[in-house]
Steps between C-alpha positions, in 0.01 A plus 500: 500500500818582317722194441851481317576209372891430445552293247802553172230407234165618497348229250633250707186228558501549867593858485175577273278258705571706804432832342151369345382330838607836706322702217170315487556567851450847490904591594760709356800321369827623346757248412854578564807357423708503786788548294388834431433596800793675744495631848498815712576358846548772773327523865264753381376486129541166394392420130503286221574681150389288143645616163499895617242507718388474896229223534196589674406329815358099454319317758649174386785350312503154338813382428613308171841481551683248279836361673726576274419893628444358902767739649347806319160457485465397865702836603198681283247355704684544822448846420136498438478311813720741666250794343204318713349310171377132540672265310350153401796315586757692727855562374680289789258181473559542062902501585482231729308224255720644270845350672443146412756361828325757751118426398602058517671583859154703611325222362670236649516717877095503494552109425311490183584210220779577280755305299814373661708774368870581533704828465870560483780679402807246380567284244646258794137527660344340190519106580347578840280721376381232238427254797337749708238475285445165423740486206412482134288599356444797623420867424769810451322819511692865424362723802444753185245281303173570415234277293738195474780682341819412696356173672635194400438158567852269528379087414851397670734554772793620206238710351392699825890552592588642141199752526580608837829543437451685162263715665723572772759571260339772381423618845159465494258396831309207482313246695469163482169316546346126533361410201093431550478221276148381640382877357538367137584812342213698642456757772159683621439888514328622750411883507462670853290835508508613906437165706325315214620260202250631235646337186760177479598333189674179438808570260625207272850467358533400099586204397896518556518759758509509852427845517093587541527860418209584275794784303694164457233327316323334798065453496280608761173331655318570809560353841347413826705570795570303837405639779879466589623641168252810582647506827843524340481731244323778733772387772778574234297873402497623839827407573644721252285764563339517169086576487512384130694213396598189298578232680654224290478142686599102365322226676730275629475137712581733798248759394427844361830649472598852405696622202449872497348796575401748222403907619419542154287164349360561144155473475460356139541162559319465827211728375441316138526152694265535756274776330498727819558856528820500735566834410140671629604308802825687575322810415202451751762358771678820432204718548466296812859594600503833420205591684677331806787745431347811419281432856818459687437177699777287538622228251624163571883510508623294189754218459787352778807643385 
């Protein structure tokens, strides 16, 4: 099997673990930065063109796409999917976890366990917006954030209404979420390969922060899951479409709720705690997959919207 992987750095941990486990495999794999890559699109011929040259024909793309490139890099693999290639993760279910608002509305349509959260547009909005969520403390998130960068966590009621008014000074989206306090600063991983959980990780804030990223300094120790937070996390997978996945969940007094959705989870952390080979298991799913493809039966229809 021939297998691009698209990914901006090739030494990247995950980006290397995925080329080793599809080599020991016995696969092909070129890595490509979709940055590099433009587009031929025309009824006939379509192609895909990488610094000067045509790429060949792959059976399978797996996508690495970093979301500060989402707009680009999802157009790339709309047109290997366009070309007939099978991607890991399609383009449409990536750029839907990707929209923070649109992924906590699917989320909350399918009735799964989320923090209250609140969304608007003016500064006169704010004090309601506050109470709608159960006043302070509470949670402001930039719709643009990724590992804890942009999220902030307001102790008071003057607090949250400076930040969301700065922030909306400088015309930027946010939302505004209950604060978990019952989570103590920790939130569980759970990786989702197909319909099965086959890693999870507890994550543990440092002393200070609130934050349990393990970029922001946060530790890492494996977990037991609930039967309901299983239930959850492969609830809050399929209902973005997504075959591979990080689903990111606090425990709460009202139970397992969901905080996001990753297309792209990094496989360092979850592979060094729990000592499993997560990437040979998205490789042998993807054989799996492929072989589906390539027979032409019919795949499940992904995601709700």
């Amino acid at each position: 099997m021939k297998i691009a992987i698209l990914s901006r750095n090739a030494e990247l941990y995950s980006t290397k673990r995925l080329v080793e486990a599809a080599t020991h495999a016995g696969h092909e794999v070129r890595v490509l930065d979709p940055l590099m890559c433009y587009m031929n699109i025309n009824r006939s011929n379509s192609s895909i063109h990488y610094k000067g040259d045509v790429l060949e024909r792959f059976d399978a793309v797996i996508p690495r796409i970093g979301a500060s490139i989402t707009f680009y890099g999802t157009a790339v693999l709309r047109q290997f999917e366009m070309m007939g290639v099978y991607s890991l993760n399609e383009s449409v279910a990536i750029g839907r976890a990707r929209d923070k608002l649109r992924s906590l509305q699917l989320l909350a349509r399918q009735g799964i366990g989320l923090p209250i959260t609140g969304f608007a547009d003016k500064p006169g909005d704010i004090p309601d917006l506050i109470d709608m969520v159960g006043g302070a403390p509470l949670v402001i998130k930039l719709l643009e954030g990724t590992q804890g960068i942009g999220v902030v966590l307001a102790e008071t009621r003057t607090a949250a209404e400076s930040v969301i008014d700065a922030f909306m000074g400088l015309n930027a989206h946010i939302l505004v979420q209950e604060y978990i306090r019952e989570a103590n600063g920790a939130d569980i991983r759970c990786f989702v390969v197909g319909d099965k959980i086959v890693a999870s990780m507890k994550r543990q804030a440092k002393a200070g922060e609130f934050r349990s990223n393990l970029h922001r300094g946060g530790s890492a120790t494996k977990i037991t899951l609930t039967p309901e937070e299983r239930k959850t996390a492969l609830a809050a997978a399929q209902t973005m479409g997504l075959d591979v996945a990080g689903v990111d969940l606090l425990r709460s007094n009202h139970g397992p709720v969901v905080m996001e959705v990753n297309s792209s989870p990094g496989l360092e952390g979850i592979e060094t705690t729990t000592e499993k080979d997560v990437a040979g298991m998205i490789i042998r799913y993807l054989e799996k997959k492929v072989a589906s493809h390539q027979s032409k039966k019919p795949l499940k229809t992904k995601g709700t919207g």
